[in-house]
C-alpha positions as CSV (number, residue, x, y, z in Angstrom):
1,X,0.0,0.0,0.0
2,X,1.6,3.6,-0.8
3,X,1.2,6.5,1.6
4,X,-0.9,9.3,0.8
5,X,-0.3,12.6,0.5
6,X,-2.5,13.5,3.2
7,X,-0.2,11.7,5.5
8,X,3.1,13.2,4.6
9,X,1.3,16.8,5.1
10,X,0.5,15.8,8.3
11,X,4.1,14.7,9.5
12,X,5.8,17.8,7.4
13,X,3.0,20.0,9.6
14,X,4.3,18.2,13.2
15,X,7.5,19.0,12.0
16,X,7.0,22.2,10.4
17,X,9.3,23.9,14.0
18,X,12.5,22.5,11.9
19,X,14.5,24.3,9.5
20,X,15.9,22.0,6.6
21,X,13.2,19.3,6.4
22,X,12.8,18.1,2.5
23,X,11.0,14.7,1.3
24,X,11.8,12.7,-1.7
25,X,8.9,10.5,-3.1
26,X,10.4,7.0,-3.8
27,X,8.1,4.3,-5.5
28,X,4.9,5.4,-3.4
29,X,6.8,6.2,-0.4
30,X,9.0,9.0,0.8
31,X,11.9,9.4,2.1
32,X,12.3,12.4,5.1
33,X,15.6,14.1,5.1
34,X,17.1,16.4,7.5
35,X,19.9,18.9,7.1
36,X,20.2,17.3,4.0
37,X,20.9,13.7,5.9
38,X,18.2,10.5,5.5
39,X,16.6,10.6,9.1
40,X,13.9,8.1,7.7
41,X,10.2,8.1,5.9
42,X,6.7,7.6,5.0
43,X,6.0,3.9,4.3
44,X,2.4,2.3,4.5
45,X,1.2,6.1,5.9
46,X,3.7,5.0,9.4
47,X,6.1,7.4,9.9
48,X,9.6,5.5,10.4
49,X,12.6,6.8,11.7
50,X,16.6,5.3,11.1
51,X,17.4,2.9,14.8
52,X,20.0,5.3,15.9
53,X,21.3,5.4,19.3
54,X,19.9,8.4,20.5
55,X,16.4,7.7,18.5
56,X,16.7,4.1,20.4
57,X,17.4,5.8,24.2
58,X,14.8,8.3,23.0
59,X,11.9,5.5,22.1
60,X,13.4,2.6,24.0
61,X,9.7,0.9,23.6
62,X,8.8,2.1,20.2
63,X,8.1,-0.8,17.8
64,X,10.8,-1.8,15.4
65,X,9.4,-2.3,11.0
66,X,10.4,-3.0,8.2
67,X,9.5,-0.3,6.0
68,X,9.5,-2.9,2.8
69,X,10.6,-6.4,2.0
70,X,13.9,-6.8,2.7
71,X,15.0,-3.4,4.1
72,X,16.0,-3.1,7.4
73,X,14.0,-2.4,10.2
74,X,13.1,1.2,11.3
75,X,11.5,2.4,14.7
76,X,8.0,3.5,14.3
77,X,7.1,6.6,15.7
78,X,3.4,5.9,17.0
79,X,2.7,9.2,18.8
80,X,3.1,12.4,16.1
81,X,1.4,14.9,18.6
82,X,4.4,16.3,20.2
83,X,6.2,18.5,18.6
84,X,9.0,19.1,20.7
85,X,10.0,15.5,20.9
86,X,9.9,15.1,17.4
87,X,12.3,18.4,17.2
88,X,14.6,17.0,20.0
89,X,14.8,13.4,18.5
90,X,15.6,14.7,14.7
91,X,18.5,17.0,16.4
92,X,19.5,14.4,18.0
93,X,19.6,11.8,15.5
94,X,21.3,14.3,13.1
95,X,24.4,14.6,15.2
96,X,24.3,11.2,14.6
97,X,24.1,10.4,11.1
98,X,27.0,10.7,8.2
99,X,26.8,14.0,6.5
100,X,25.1,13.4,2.9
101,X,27.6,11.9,0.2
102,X,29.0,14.1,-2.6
103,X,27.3,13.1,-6.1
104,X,30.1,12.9,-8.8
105,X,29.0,14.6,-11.7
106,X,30.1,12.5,-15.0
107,X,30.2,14.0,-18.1
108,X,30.1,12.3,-21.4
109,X,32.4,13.6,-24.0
110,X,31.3,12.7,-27.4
């Protein structure tokens, strides 16, 4: 099942006290980056976040998914009504995670 719209404007809205938050759509899905870093995404309209160690101590009894067949599993983020948690817990997790990867541009000389 893909998620809907509607859903992703309603986790970009509990989000919306974060600078730098950006969404990719990916086959029905999306993927939620912050400060240009993959902090997780929309899958089946549940709102999945990367297992880091601070989201982990932050959520230590949130559910663990799989946010499709084969990928590894994700903590589900079950309650989107605080704001300030979800603000803490993406700064958090963004110490955490590599800085995004420089794309290499080719060019084709013909």
């Amino acid at each position: 099942m893909a998620s809907t719209k509607a859903y992703l404007s309603f986790v970009l809205d509990q989000l919306n006290t974060l600078k730098d938050i950006s969404y990719r759509p990916m086959m029905g899905e999306y993927i939620l980056y912050y400060q240009g870093k993959i902090i997780g995404g929309i899958y089946d309209n549940r709102f999945l976040v990367k297992p880091t160690p601070a989201a982990k101590a932050m959520m230590p009894h949130a559910s663990r998914e799989l946010p499709y067949e084969g990928a590894q599993e994700m903590l589900f983020i079950h309650n989107l009504d605080d704001r300030d948690f979800l603000a803490e817990l993406l700064n958090t997790m963004a110490n955490e995670l590599p800085a995004p990867k420089k794309r290499k541009t080719r060019y084709t000389h013909f």
